[in-house]
FIMAR-132954 format. One record per residue (C-alpha): residue number from 1; x negated, y negated, z negated; residue in one letter. Coordinates in nm, 4 decimals. Example, Ala and Ser with C-alpha at 12.3 -4.5 7.8 and 13.67 -1.06 7.14 Angstrom:
- 1/-1.2300/0.4500/-0.7800/a .
- 2/-1.3670/0.1060/-0.7140/s .
***
This chain:
- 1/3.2299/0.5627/0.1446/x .
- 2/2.8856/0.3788/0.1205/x .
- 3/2.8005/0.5602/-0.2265/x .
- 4/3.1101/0.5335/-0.4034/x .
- 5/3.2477/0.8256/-0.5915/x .
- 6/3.4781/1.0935/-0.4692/x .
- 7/3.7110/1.0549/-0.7318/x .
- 8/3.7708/0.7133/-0.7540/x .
- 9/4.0875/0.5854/-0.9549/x .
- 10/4.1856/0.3422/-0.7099/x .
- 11/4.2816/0.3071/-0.3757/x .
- 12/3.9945/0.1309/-0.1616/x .
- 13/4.0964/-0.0833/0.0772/x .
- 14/3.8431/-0.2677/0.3014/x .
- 15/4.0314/-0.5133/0.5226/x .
- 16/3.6322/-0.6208/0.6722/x .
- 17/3.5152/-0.3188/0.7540/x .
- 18/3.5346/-0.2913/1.1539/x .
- 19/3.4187/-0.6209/1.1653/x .
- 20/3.0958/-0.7707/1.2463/x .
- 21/2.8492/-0.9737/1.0073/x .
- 22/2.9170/-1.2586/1.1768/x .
- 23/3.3076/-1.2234/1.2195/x .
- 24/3.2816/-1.1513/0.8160/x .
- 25/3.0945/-1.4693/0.7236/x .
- 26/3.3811/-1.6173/0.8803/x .
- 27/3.6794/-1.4700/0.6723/x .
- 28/3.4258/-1.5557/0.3526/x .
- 29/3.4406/-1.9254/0.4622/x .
- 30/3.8136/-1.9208/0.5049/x .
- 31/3.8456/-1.7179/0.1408/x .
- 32/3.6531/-2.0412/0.0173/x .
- 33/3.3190/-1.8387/-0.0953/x .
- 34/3.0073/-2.0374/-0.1716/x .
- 35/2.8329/-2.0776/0.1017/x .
- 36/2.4657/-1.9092/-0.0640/x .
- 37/2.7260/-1.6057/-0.0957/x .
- 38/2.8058/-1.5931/0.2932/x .
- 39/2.4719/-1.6883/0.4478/x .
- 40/2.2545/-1.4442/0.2019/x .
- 41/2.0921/-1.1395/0.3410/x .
- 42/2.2557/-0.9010/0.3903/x .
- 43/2.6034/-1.0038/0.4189/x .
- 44/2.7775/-0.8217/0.4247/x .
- 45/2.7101/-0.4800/0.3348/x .
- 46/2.5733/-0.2649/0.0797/x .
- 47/2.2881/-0.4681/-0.0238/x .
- 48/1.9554/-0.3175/-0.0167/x .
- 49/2.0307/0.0288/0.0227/x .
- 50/2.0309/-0.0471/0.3759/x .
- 51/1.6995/-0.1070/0.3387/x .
- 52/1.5378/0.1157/0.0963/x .
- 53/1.5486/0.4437/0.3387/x .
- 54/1.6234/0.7901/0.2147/x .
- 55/1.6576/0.9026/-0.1688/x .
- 56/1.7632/0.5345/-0.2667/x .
- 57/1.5021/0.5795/-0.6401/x .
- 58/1.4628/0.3156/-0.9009/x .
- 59/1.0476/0.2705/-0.7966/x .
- 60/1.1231/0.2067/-0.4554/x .
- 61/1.3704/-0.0190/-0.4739/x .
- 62/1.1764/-0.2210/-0.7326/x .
- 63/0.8898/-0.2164/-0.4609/x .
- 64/1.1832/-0.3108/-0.2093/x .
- 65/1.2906/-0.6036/-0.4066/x .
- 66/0.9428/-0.7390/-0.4905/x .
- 67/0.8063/-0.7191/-0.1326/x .
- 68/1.1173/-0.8652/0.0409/x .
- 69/1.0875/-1.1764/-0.2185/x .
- 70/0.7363/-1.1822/-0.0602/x .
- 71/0.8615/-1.1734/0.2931/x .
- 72/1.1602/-1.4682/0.2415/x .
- 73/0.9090/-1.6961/0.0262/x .
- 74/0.6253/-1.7105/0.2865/x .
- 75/0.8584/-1.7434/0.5740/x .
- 76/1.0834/-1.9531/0.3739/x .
- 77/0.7367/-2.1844/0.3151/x .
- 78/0.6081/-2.1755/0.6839/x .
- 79/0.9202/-2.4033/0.7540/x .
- 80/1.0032/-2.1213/1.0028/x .
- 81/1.4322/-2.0565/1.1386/x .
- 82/1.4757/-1.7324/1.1656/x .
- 83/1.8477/-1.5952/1.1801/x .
- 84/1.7659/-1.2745/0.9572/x .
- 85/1.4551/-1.1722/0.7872/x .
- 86/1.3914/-0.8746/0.5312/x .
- 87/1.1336/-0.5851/0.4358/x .
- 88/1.2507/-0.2316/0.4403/x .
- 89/1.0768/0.0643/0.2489/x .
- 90/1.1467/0.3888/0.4101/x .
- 91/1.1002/0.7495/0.1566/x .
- 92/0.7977/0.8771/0.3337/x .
- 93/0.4361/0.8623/0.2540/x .
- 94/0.1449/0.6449/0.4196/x .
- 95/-0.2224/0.7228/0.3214/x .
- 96/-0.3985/0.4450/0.1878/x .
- 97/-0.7049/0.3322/0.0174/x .
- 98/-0.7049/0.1673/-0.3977/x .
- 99/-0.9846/0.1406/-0.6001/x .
- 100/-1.2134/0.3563/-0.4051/x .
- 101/-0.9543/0.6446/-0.4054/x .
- 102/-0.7311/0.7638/-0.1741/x .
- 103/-0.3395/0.6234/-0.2269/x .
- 104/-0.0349/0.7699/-0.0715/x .
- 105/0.2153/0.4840/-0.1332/x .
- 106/0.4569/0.3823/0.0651/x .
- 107/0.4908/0.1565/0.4059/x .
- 108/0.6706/-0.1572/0.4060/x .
- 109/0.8616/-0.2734/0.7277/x .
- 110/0.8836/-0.6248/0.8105/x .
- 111/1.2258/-0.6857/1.0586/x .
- 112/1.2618/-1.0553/1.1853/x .
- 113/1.5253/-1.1254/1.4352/x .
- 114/1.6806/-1.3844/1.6208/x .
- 115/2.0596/-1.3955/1.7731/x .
- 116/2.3498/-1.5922/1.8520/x .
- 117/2.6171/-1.3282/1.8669/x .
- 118/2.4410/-1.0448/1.6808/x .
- 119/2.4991/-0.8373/2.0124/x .
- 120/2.1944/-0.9006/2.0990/x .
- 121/1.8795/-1.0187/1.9577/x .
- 122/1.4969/-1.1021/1.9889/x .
- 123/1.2559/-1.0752/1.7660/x .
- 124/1.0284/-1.3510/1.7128/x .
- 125/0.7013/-1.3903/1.7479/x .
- 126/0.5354/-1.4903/1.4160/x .
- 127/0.1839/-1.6757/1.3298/x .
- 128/-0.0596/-1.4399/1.3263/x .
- 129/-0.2181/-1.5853/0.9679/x .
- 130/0.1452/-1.5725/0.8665/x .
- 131/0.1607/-1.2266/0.8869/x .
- 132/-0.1680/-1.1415/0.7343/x .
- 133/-0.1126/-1.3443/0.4307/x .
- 134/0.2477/-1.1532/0.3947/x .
- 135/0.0650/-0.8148/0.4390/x .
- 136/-0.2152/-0.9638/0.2068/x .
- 137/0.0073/-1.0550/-0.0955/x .
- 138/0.2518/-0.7190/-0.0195/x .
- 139/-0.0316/-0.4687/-0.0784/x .
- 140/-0.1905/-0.6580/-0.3826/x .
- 141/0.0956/-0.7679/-0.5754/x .
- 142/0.3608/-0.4966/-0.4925/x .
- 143/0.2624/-0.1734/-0.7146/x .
- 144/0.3025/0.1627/-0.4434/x .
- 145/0.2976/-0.0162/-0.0908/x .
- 146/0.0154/0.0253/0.1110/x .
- 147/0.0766/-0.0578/0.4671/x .
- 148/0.2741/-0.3532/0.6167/x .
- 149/0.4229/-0.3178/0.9894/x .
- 150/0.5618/-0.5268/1.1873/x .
- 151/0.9224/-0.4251/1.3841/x .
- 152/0.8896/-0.5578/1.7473/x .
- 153/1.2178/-0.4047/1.8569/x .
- 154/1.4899/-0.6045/2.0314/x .
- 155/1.8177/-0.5538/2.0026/x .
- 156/1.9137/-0.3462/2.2056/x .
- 157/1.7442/-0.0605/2.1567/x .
- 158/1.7116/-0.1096/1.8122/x .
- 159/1.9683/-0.2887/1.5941/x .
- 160/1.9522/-0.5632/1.3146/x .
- 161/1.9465/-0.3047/1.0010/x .
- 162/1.7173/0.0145/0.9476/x .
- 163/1.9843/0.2262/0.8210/x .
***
């Protein structure tokens, strides 16, 4: 039940959940939400967890937060349409380099896609001094992540989320 508690003291009903993302953006349009509500990433869904692989901790979801803030600012200030964009931190270990001394912080992913019926979808193909500057300002300002990469999967094989 994405988290919730076994012994909840209500009945959970979730009318939305066979539906897709873009079926549900519709029924939040029709309920009369704000539209920053419907478009934001992701919608809908359990928020970042999707994103913050494994042992969902307080550190790496901090690191999650700050580096995907990174991501949607720069790509947000290259003027660039993108249909979703995001960073994911997965609970593993990449060796690294600080301050002369070896690091073993954590990757961060970056996942752009495009689609039209979130079927299917393409990822595209992003300035090359784009992404250096994102990996530049990820690794210095976002305490435990050492490594950015870049997902290059379409969809299919792979699909929109990490989880």
């Amino acid at each position: 039940m994405g988290g919730l508690p076994d012994d909840l003291q209500f009945e959970l009903c979730e009318p939305v959940k066979l539906l897709y993302k873009d079926e549900v953006r519709v029924v939040g349009r029709e309920l009369g939400l704000p539209e920053n509500m419907v478009e934001r990433q992701p919608f809908p869904g359990p928020g970042l967890s999707v994103r913050c692989l494994g042992a969902i901790t307080r550190d790496r979801l901090k690191a999650l937060r700050e580096a995907d803030a990174i991501v949607r600012e720069e790509i947000d200030q290259a003027g660039l349409t993108i249909w979703q964009y995001f960073a994911v931190v997965p609970d593993f270990r990449a060796t690294g380099v600080r301050e002369g001394k070896r690091a073993y912080d954590w990757p961060c992913i970056i996942r752009c896609i495009n689609t039209v019926d979130v079927m299917t979808a393409e990822v595209p193909e992003l300035d090359w001094a784009l992404l250096k500057r994102i990996t530049a300002r990820i690794t210095a300002e976002v305490p435990g992540i050492c490594r950015v990469c870049y997902d290059l999967t379409p969809k299919p094989v792979g699909t929109v989320e990490w989880e």
